[in-house]
Structure formats: C-alpha cells, structure tokens
N, C-alpha and C positions, 0 to 999 in steps of 0.2 A: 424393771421389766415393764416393758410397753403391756397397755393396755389389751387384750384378748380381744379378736374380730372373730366374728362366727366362725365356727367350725364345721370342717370339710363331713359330710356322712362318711359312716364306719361301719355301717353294712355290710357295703361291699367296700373295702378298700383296695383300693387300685394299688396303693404302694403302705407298706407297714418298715417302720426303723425299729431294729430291733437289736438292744445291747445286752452284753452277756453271750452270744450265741453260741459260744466257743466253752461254755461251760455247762454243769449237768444240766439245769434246770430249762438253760439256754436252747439246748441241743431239744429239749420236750415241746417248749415253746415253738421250734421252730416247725417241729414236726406236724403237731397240731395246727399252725397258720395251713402248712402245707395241702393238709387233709381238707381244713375247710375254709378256705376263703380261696379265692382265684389273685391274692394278690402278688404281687411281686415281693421278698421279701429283703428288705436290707439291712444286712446286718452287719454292724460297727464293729472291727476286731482289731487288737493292737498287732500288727503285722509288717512286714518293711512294702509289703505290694497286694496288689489283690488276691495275685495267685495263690502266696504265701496265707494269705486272711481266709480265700477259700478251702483249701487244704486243713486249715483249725478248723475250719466246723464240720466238713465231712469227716475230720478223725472224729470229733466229739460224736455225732451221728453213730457212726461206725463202735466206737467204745461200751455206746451204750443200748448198740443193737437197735438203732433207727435208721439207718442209711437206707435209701432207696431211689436206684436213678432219675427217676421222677421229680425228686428234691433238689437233688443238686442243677437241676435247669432250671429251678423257681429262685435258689439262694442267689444273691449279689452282692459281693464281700467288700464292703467299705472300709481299708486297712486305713485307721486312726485310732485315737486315743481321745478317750472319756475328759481328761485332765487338762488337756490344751487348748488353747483359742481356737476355735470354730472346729473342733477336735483332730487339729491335724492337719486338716483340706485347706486345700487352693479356695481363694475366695470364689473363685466360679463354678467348683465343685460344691462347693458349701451352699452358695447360692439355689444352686439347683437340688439339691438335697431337701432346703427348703420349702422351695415351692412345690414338688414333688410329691413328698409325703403326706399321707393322710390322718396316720397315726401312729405313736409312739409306744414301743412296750417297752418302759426302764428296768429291764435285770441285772446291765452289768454291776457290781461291785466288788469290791476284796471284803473277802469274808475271812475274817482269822481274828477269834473269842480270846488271842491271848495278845495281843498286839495293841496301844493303847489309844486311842481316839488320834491324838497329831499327826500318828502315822496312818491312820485309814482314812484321814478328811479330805485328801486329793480326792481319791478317789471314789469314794460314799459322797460326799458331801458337795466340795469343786465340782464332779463329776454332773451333781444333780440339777446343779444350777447352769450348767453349760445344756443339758437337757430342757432345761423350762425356757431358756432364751431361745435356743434353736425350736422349742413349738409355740412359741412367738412370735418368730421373724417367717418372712412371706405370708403365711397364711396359718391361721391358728391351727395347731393339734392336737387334739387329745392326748392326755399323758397316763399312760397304766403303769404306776408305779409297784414294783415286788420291794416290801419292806419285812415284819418279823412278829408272828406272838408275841415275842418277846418283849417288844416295845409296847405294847398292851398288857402282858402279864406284869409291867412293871407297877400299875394301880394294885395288886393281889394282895391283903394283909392280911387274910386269914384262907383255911383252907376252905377249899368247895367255893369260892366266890365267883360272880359269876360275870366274865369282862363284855363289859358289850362293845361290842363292835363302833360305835360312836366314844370311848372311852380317849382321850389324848389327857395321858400323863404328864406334870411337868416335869423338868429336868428335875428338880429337887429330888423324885423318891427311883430316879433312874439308879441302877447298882452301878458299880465300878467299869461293867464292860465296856468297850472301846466300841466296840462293833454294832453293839445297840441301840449306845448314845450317836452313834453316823447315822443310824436306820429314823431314828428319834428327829433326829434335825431333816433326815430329807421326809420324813413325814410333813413337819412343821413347813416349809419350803411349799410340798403339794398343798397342801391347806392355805396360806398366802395366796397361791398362784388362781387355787378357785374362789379366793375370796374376789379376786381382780377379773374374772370372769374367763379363765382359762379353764377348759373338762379335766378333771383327775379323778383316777379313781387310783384307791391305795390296796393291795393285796397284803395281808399278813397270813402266810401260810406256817403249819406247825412245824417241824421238825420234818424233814422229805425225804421219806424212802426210794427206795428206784423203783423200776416201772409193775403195776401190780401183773402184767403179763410174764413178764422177764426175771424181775430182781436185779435187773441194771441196774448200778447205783454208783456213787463216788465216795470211796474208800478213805474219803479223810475226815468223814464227820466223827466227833468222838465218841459216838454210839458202838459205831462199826470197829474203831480203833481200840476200845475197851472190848469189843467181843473176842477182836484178835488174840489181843495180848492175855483173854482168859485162855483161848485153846495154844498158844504156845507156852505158857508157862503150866498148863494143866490144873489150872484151879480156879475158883470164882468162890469171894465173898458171899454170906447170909443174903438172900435179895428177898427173901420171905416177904409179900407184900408192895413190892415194888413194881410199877406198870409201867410197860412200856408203850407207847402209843406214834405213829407214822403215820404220815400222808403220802401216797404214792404219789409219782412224778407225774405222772400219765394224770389224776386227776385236777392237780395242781396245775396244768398245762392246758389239758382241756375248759377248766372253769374259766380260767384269767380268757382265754380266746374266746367263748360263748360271750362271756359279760362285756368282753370289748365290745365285741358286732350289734350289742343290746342298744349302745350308745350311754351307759350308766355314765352317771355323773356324780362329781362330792360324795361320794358314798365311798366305805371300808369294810372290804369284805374278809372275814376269816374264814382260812381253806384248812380245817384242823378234820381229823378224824375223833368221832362220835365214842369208836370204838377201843379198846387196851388190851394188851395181852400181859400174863404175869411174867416178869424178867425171865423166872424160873423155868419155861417151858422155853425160852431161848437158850436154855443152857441144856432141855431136856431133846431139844430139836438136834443140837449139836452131840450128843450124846448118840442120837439114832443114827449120826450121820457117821460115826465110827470114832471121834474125839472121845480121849481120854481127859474129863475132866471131875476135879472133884471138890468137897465142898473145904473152903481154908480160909482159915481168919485172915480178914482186911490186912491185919501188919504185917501176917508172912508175905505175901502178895505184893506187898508194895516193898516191903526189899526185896524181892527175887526180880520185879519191876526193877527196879533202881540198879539193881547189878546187870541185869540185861541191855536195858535200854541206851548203853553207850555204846553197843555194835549193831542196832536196830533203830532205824531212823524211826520208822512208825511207833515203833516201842517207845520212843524218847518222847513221838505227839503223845499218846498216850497217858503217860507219866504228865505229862505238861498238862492238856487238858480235862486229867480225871473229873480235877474236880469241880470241873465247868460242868459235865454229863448231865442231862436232866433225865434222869431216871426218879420217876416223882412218885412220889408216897398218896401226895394230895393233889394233886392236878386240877386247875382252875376248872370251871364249865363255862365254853365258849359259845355265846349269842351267837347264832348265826344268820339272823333274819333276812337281812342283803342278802346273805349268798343262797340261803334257800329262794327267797323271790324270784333273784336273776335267772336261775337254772331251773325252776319251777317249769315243768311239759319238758325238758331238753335230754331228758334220762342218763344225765351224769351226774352222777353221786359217788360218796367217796368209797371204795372196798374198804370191807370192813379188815382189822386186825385178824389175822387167823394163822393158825403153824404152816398150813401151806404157804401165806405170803413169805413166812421166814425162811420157810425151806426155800423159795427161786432164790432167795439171798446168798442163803450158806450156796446152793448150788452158782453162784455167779462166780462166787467165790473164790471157788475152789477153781472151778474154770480158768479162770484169769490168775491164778497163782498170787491171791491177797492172802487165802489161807492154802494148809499146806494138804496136800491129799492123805486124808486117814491112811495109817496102815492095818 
C-alpha cells in the first residue's frame, strides 16, 4: 500500500462509497447518510448492472421499512464485487470512483458463525484489502470500518471484565469462529493502514437489533432463530438469569455517520448497549402476544429440534447455530470512552433494552410471516 496523502474533509462529503448497502445494517447506514449529509451516496453491490444493484437496495430499504423517494435520487448503484480487481469496474470507472470519493464506509461482508475462515477470507478479508487500496489510489480516504465485539470480547477471561475499546487481541486467544477471526484480520489490516498515515476508524457494535422505532430487523441472526424455533415447537428451556442485550440498527447507523463527519481518526469505537433485559420476559412478551409456550427441559427441545428441523430451513439454522447464541450469564462491561466523546452534544444515544423494544419485534414479525399469527 502506497503511502496515505492528505485526506479529502468529511464534513461535508460530497460523495461517500458505501459497501454492504444491500444488507440490514447496510440499508440503516444508507438511510442515515441520507438524512444527514448532502452527499451523493455510492453504494457497491454485487449485481449484473446498475439497475439490477439499485433495485437490491431499495428492496433492502423497503424490507426494513426505510424506503423513501427521496433516497432513491441520492443512491448511485455501483454493481461490482468486494472480491475482484478494482472490484469489478472498468479501469476508467474505477479510476473515477477514486478520484471522486471522499470517504469510505466498509460494511460489506459474509457474515455466517458457522462457516470456517478459508471460506469467508475472499470476502472479510480479500475484500478489506481491495478497500484500503482503492482509499489510497487518487486521493487518500478515510476508511470506516464495521467490525464485531466479538473480536474484542475475545481478551475476556473472567466475568464482569471490562474490554476497552483500545484492546487488540492476538490471534492466539481468538475461538474457533471463522467469522471473527476475518473481522480480527480486517481489524489488523485497519491498524497497518493508520500506522502508514491512512484515517481508520473501526466500529465494533454488539449484537444488532432492528430499528428501535419499527422492530425491522433480519431474521437470520441466531437470537431471532432461537425465539422462532421456541414458539413453534411450544417450549423454551430454564433461562433463569440469562440477559439478553441488543443494539438497535437505527443507533448503530446514526453513530458510525455522526463520528464519520467528526473526522475521528485511529480510534475504536464500541456501539453496545448499556442496558439487558432478562431472556424470561422474552418469553413472557411472546406469551402476551397469544403463544403457547411453556417451560421444557433443554433435551426434550433439542429432539423435538432435531426431528423438525429437516422440513424447516430456519429450524435447521437454529439447530446449527444454538450453540453459537450469546445469551450471556456474565456479559463483559464495555469501555466506551470514544464513543461517548464523539456523540457527546449530538443527542444519540443508544435505547435502552425494554419489553416494548421486544414487542415492535415479535410485532415485525408476525407481520412478515417469520412467526406464525397466534391463534
């Protein structure tokens, strides 16, 4: 990587690349640029054409209950691909991409906790490095990179510890995940790149709900997949004591956009919430909602699991990713110094955990036929 030449201001940006857009977090991101900056927004989507690339992100919009005509004349769908030399583009589209843009938000990646690092490194990793290059070539760009707790909770050796936001684990005490260890190396990558005098700033937000207004959310995390598969098979394990804790999308979307326009540099910010709700009141939420659910030992449950889950796609995630679930007993406390600073006077802060946030959930839900309408 060439050396970093001053960077374009991010105040006001004129033109923002933006990957992922075509996905949840994507779709908040985009929405949020929309609201507050005047810039043009360009967002990279694997697509055979533009029309086709623009079309993915007004469904994502539309999915998750952001779409607004407004949006769709500020978005500009760059159909390529994360993975490939100069991702895709004609050298003179590429070219001009370059010069162009003023700043970089990196969300896209394949996200799948059960899948093992060889197979996520195209695109976590390849992906990151085609990123750092293109905000190096014509003129330098800041890079906002969306990375994970997770990659930070992996320092955690007892409970209640408390991870600070400056924390870079090394590979040694990383777990087995696949998905982690990609998040782990494009950390490592961002850190290189501002040692070489390129702006990075790295996000690790916790676990992401949908939006605190709505309860939009994407249906395959294995939070959501575990609630499912308690209201269709009608029971749910002892959770006595078990917290569950979310960051809505809408904040996670707002922050990363404030702190870009800040101009933050080298700095890692955690976008977690402060706040937990007990698992129990998830089950006790779903219970008002007219579910029949009751309380059943782990082993019945996971064969009545195990015999469903081969006519039930989601059932079978489920089954696959139980045991990944963080439903934590002890849950780290996260530093959040950075991210307090940056948003300090900007009056976004994160909603807190509450049975109403669950209920626009369960009510999304049901809506969109993830879960089934009580009888």
């Amino acid at each position: 990587m060439p050396e970093a030449q001053i960077p374009s201001g991010v105040a006001d940006p004129r033109a923002v690349f933006v990957t992922g857009a075509a996905g949840f977090l994507g779709a908040h991101l985009v929405w949020q640029l929309a609201r507050h900056t005047d810039a043009e927004i360009r967002c990279l989507v694997r697509a055979a054409d533009s029309t086709a690339a623009h079309l993915r992100i007004m469904d994502a919009l539309r999915r998750y209950r952001l779409w607004h005509p407004d949006i769709a004349a500020r978005v500009v769908a760059v159909p390529g691909n994360l993975t490939e030399p100069r991702f895709g583009l004609a050298a003179a589209a590429y070219r001009t991409q370059c010069t162009e843009v003023d700043v970089v938000v990196h969300n896209g990646a394949r996200v799948n906790h059960a899948e093992p690092y060889a197979r996520l490194r195209a695109a976590n990793v390849t992906g990151t490095e085609s990123i750092l290059r293109f905000a190096c070539t014509g003129r330098s760009k800041p890079v906002h990179f969306v990375s994970t707790t997770s990659v930070g909770s992996a320092t955690v050796t007892r409970p209640r510890l408390t991870v600070l936001e400056a924390s870079r684990p090394g590979p040694d005490v990383l777990t087995g995940n696949g998905y982690v260890l990609s998040k782990w190396v494009g950390e490592e990558l961002m850190a290189r790149a501002a040692e070489r005098g390129l702006p990075t700033v790295i996000y690790r937000p916790d676990r992401i709900c949908g939006s605190s207004r709505t309860g939009a959310t994407s249906p395959d995390d294995a939070a959501w997949l575990l609630i499912r598969a308690a209201v269709l098979l009608g029971g749910v394990p002892p959770t006595r004591g078990t917290e569950l804790s979310l960051v809505p999308a809408d904040y996670v979307a707002a922050a990363i956009v404030r702190i870009m326009r800040t101009g933050a540099d080298a700095e890692v910010h955690h976008l977690v919430n402060r706040t937990s709700l007990p698992l129990d009141t998830v089950w006790e939420r779903l219970r008002g909602k007219g579910f029949d659910i009751d309380l059943t030992p782990a082993t019945e449950l996971a064969a009545r699991l195990a015999v469903t889950a081969g006519t039930d796609r989601d059932l079978a995630k489920a089954l696959i990713l139980g045991e990944r679930a963080t439903f934590a007993r002890h849950r780290p406390t996260w530093d959040e110094a950075n991210t307090r600073q940056a948003l300090s006077g900007s009056g976004i802060v994160c909603p807190p955990m509450t049975a109403d946030l669950i209920d626009r959930h369960i009510d999304y839900f049901i809506d969109t036929g993830f879960l089934p309408r009580p009888v």
